[in-house]
ROBARO-337888 format. One record per residue (C-alpha): residue number from 1; x, y negated, z; residue in three letters. Coordinates in pm, whole numbers, plus 50000, padded with zeros to 5 digits. Layout:
ROBARO-337888
 pos  east north    up code
 NUM     X     Y     Z  ALA
...
end
This chain:
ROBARO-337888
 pos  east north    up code
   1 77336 39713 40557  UNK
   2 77141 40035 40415  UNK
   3 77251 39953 40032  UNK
   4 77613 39923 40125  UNK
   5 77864 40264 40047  UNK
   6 78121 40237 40332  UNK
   7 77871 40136 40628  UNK
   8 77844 40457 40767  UNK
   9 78172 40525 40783  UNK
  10 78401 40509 41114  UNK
  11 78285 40372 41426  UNK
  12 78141 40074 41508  UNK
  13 78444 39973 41639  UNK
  14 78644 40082 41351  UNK
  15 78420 39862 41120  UNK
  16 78469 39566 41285  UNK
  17 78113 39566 41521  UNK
  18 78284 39684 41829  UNK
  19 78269 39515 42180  UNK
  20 78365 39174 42105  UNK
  21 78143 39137 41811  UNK
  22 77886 39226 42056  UNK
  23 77953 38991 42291  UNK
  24 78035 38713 42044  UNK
  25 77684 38771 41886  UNK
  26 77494 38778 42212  UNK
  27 77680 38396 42248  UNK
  28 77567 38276 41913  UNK
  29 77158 38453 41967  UNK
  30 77019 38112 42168  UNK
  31 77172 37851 41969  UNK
  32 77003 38090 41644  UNK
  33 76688 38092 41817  UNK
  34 76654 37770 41941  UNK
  35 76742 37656 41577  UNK
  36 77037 37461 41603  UNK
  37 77229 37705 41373  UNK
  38 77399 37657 41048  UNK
  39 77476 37898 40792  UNK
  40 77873 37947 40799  UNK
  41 77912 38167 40520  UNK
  42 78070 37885 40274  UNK
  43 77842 37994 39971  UNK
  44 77560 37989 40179  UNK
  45 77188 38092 39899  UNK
  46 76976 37826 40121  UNK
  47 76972 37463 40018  UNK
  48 77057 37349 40357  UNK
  49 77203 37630 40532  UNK
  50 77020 37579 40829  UNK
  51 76909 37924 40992  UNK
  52 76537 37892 41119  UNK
  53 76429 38065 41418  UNK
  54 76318 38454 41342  UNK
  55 76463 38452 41033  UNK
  56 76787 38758 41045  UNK
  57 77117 38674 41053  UNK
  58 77440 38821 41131  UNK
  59 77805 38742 41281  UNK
  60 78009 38665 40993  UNK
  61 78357 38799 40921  UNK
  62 78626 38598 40829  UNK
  63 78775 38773 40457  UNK
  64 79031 38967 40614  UNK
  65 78792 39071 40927  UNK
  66 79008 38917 41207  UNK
  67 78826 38678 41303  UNK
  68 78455 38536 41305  UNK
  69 78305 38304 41087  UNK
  70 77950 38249 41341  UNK
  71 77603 38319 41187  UNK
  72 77524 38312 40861  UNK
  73 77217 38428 40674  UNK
  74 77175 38822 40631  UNK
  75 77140 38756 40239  UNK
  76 77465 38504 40233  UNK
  77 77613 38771 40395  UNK
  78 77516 39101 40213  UNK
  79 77592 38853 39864  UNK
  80 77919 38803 39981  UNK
  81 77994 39115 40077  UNK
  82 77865 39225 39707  UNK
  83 78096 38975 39575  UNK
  84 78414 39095 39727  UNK
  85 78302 39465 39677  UNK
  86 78287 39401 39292  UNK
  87 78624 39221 39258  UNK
  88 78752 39479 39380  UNK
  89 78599 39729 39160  UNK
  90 78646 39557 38846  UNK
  91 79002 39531 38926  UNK
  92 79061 39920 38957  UNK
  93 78788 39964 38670  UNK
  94 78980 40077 38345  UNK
  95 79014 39943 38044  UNK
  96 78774 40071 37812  UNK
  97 78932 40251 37578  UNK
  98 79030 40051 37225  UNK
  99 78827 40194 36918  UNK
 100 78979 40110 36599  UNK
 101 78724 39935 36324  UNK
 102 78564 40201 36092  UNK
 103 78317 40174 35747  UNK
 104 77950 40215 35809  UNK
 105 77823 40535 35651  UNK
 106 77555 40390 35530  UNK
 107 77616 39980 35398  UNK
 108 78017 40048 35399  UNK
 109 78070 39736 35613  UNK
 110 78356 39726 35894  UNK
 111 78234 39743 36237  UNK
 112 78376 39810 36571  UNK
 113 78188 40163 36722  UNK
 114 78109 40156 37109  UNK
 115 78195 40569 37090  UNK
 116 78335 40821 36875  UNK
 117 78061 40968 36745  UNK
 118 77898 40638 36625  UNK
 119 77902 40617 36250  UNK
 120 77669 40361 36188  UNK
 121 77686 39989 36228  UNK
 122 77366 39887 36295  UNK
 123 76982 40060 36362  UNK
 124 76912 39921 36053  UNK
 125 77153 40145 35901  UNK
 126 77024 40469 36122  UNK
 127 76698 40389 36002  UNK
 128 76739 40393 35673  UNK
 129 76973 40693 35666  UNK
 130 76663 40839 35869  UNK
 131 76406 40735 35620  UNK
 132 76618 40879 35351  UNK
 133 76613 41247 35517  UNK
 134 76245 41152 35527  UNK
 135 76189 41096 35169  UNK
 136 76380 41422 35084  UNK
 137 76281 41718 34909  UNK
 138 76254 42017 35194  UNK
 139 76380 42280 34909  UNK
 140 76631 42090 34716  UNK
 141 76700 41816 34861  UNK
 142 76648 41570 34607  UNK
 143 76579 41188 34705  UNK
 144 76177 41131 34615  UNK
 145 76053 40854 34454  UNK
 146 75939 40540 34702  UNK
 147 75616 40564 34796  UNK
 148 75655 40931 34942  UNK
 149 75241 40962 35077  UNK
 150 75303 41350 35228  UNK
 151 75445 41485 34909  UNK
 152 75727 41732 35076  UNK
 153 75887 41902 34777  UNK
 154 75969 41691 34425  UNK
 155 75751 41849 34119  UNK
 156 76032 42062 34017  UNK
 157 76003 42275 34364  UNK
 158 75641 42277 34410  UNK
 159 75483 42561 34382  UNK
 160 75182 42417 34196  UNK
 161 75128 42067 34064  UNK
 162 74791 41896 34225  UNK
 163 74654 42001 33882  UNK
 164 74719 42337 33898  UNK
 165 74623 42361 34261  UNK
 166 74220 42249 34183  UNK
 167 74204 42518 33895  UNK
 168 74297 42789 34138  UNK
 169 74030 42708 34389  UNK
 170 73791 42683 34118  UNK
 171 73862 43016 33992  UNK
 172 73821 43182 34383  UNK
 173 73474 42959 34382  UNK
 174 73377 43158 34132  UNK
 175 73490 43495 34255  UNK
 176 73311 43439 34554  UNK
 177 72953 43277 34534  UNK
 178 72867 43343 34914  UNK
 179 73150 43055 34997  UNK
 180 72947 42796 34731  UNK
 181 72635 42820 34993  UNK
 182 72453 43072 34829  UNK
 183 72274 43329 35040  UNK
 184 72298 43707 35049  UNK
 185 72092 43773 34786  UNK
 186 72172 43497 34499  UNK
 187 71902 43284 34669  UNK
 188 72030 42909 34634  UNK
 189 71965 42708 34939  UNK
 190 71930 42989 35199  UNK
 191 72314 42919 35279  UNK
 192 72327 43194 35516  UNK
end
């Protein structure tokens, strides 16, 4: 089995495929190929466990390898093999770790965090503590009012209201005429 950790290591012998597998599998090939064989895994995937002929299979082992179970389907076998491999894992998994209930930052509601650095019970919650940076003045600080647009600073930190902004480029238009599209020479029109 290519997916599976421990098949590589040890011998074959030492895994359980030695001689006598061999020659216990070589017994089982004609009545597999002739397709008078049975699955014998005994949570066998196919609806009628019969093996057809072509089709892989494998010796079974019995749970605690000593013994052989006969053919069984390649997937039966790699399933049950998956099976027992993740029993075995969750049993020496540990226990993840307890995290006492804190208060959202945001809503103030209890909630149980997956780490320690979560402080927020919901995306809702990140969101809106996101939009809220969003919708803050870049100088101060100060919350701005809802509907934002692209208004970065509130009117106390910007430099110039919009107001003040469109009389200052009207005063440079009129320091420089050549910008308004007249020519060199005062000509209107020319525009270059």
């Amino acid at each position: 089995m290519p997916g599976f950790v421990g098949a590589t290591t040890g011998s074959t012998s030492q895994r359980g495929y030695g001689t006598a597998h061999q020659r216990e599998r070589r017994r089982w090939k004609p009545t597999v190929d002739a397709g008078l064989a049975y699955c014998a895994q005994p949570t066998c995937l196919h609806p009628n466990r019969w093996i057809a002929p072509g089709t892989p299979w494998v010796l079974g082992h019995t749970d605690d390898r000593t013994g052989y179970l006969g053919p069984v389907h390649a997937l039966c076998n790699q399933r049950d093999g998956a099976r027992r491999g993740a029993r075995v894992s969750n049993a020496t998994r540990k226990q993840q770790r307890y995290q006492p209930s804190r208060a959202c930052a945001t809503c103030g509601r209890a909630f149980q965090p997956w780490t320690d650095e979560q402080t927020r019970c919901s995306h809702a919650c990140r969101m809106a503590e996101q939009q809220a940076a969003e919708r803050s003045c870049k100088d101060c600080g100060a919350i701005l009012p809802q509907p934002v647009g692209k208004r970065l600073r509130c009117l106390a930190c910007a430099p110039r209201s919009a107001r003040r902004q469109r009389q200052q480029w009207k005063r440079e238009q009129r320091r420089h005429p050549i910008d308004q599209g007249q020519g060199l020479l005062g000509d209107p029109g020319l525009g270059w």
